[in-house]
C-alpha positions, 0 to 999 in steps of 0.5 A: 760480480757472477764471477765471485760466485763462481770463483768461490763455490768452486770447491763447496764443503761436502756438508752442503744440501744444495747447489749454488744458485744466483739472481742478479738484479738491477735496484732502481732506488725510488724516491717515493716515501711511505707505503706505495703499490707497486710499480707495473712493469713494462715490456721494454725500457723507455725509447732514447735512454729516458727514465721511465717516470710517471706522476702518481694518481692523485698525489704531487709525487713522483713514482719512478718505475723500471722493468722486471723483465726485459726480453719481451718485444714491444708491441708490433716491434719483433725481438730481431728489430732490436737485436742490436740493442741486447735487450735480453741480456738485460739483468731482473730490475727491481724497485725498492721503495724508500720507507716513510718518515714514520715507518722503522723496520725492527731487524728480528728475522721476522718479516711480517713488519708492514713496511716488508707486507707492503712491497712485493717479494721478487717474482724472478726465479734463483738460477743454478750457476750451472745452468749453460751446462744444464739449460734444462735443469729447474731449482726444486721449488722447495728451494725457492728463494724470494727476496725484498728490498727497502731504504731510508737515510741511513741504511739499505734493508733486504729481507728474504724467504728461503726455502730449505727441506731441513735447516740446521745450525752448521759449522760457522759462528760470528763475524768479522773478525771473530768468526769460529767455525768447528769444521776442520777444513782450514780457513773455513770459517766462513757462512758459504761453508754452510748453507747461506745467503749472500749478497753482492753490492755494486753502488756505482755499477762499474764492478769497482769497489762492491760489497760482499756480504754472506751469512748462515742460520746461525746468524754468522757474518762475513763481508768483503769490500772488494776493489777489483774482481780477482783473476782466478779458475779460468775467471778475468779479473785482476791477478790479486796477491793470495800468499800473503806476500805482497799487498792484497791489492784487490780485497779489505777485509777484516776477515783475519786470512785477508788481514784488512780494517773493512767491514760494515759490523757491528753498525751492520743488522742481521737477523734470521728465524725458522719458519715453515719450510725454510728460514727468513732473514733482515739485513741492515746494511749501513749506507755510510761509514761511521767511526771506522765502520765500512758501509755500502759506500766506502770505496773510491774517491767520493763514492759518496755521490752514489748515495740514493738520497743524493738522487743515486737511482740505480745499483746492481745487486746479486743475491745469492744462495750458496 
């Protein structure tokens, strides 16, 4: 999925305030309903691949909890012990909590409903994409950006909080497969053409069949479901029709140039609202298609059975600012 970032950022429209910057998480899907502190991390995943699983106190639920970090030794066990098992290579984990039988998130740009206050915002920092060549460099703090994540029987929520010294409207207005822009670069009405917030999707975390979504200020949509990551800039991946020559192999999309049917709009809520200091977004991706409308887990043969309220615990996820 990191290679999508790079493949499309490659060429960033001169209107751009910032670089691109990325985190790339694991969601553990918890099956814990209504409003649940959260989870304390541990130093290293669980011994001989089992869950890490605890019983709620005072409670008949079960509290499923993951890392946030993993390349921190076990106590009295140095990194080189484990070496082998590329312990910090592991990606950011994050446990996003289903919401309660009661419990609605309004999708407005605001992010002050109790289900958002209730869970924490991811304490890991956006990294530069460029960082191995500038391993030194640190995102100025007023870029931070922090993000949280919920769901329920029918949709994944994403809120996020994104630093930006100035936010102003850009070029790109709409979604698939209306988007306008007023920038006179060709095919560039797309949301990365201005500051934006994307996000990358893999429900079966094999890089098949996953998500991209992106979206501006201006509450302009754009999402991709993607086969297979495409070959391109030095990048591996599958060499995949562009010149409208063949069939377009690797993406579906109703972006008009993609000229495919996917795209979770308009059964997909977003949102976004200035705040100080920057701009906050919601997001409502639905999890499965309905009337011709994609979701999050349109794709294979079955990509069904990776659904959470089927017992699906883990996806992958990028969130990224570009």
């Amino acid at each position: 999925l990191k290679r999508r970032f790079q493949h499309r950022v490659a060429a960033p429209s001169p209107t751009k305030s910032m670089d691109s910057s990325l985190l790339a998480l694991g969601l553990l899907l918890a099956t814990v309903e209504g409003a649940v502190a959260p989870s304390p991390t541990r130093p290293l995943p669980p011994s001989d691949g089992e869950a890490a699983v605890t019983e709620a106190a005072g409670g008949g639920h079960i509290e499923l909890e993951f890392l946030q970090r993993f390349a921190t030794a076990r106590p009295g066990c140095p990194i080189s012990a484990d070496g082998w098992r590329f312990l910090h290579a592991y990606p950011h984990q994050y446990v996003a909590q289903k919401l309660g039988g009661n419990q609605h998130i309004v999708i407005d740009g605001s992010l002050n409903d109790a289900p958002w206050e209730e869970v924490p915002f991811t304490d890991s920092p956006f990294v530069d994409l460029a960082q191995p060549l500038f391993p030194d460099y640190v995102l100025p703090e007023k870029y931070t950006t922090k993000v949280k994540v919920r769901w329920d029987a029918d949709f994944l929520y994403v809120a996020a909080m994104l630093g930006e010294p100035w936010v102003e409207n850009g070029f790109v207005w709409g979604s698939n497969p209306t988007l306008r822009s007023t920038n006179p670069i060709v095919n560039s009405n797309v949301p990365y053409y201005d500051n934006d917030f994307e996000v990358f999707i893999d429900v079966s975390g094999t890089n098949y069949y996953y998500k991209e979504f992106e979206m501006n200020y201006n509450n302009a949509t754009y999402d991709v479901l993607w086969r297979a990551p495409d070959g391109g800039l030095e990048s591996p991946g599958v060499p995949c029709c562009s010149d409208n020559k063949c069939e377009r192999w690797c993406q579906n999309s109703s972006w008009p140039p993609f000229g495919g049917k996917y795209s979770m709009y308009p059964n997909m809520k977003t949102a976004t609202a200035k705040v100080e200091g920057g701009w906050t977004l919601e997001i409502a991706f639905p999890l499965r298609e309905t009337n011709g409308t994609g979701g999050l887990l349109s794709g294979g043969s079955d990509w069904r059975r990776f659904d959470p309220n089927l017992g699906t615990k883990y996806w992958l996820a990028d969130f990224s600012r570009a």
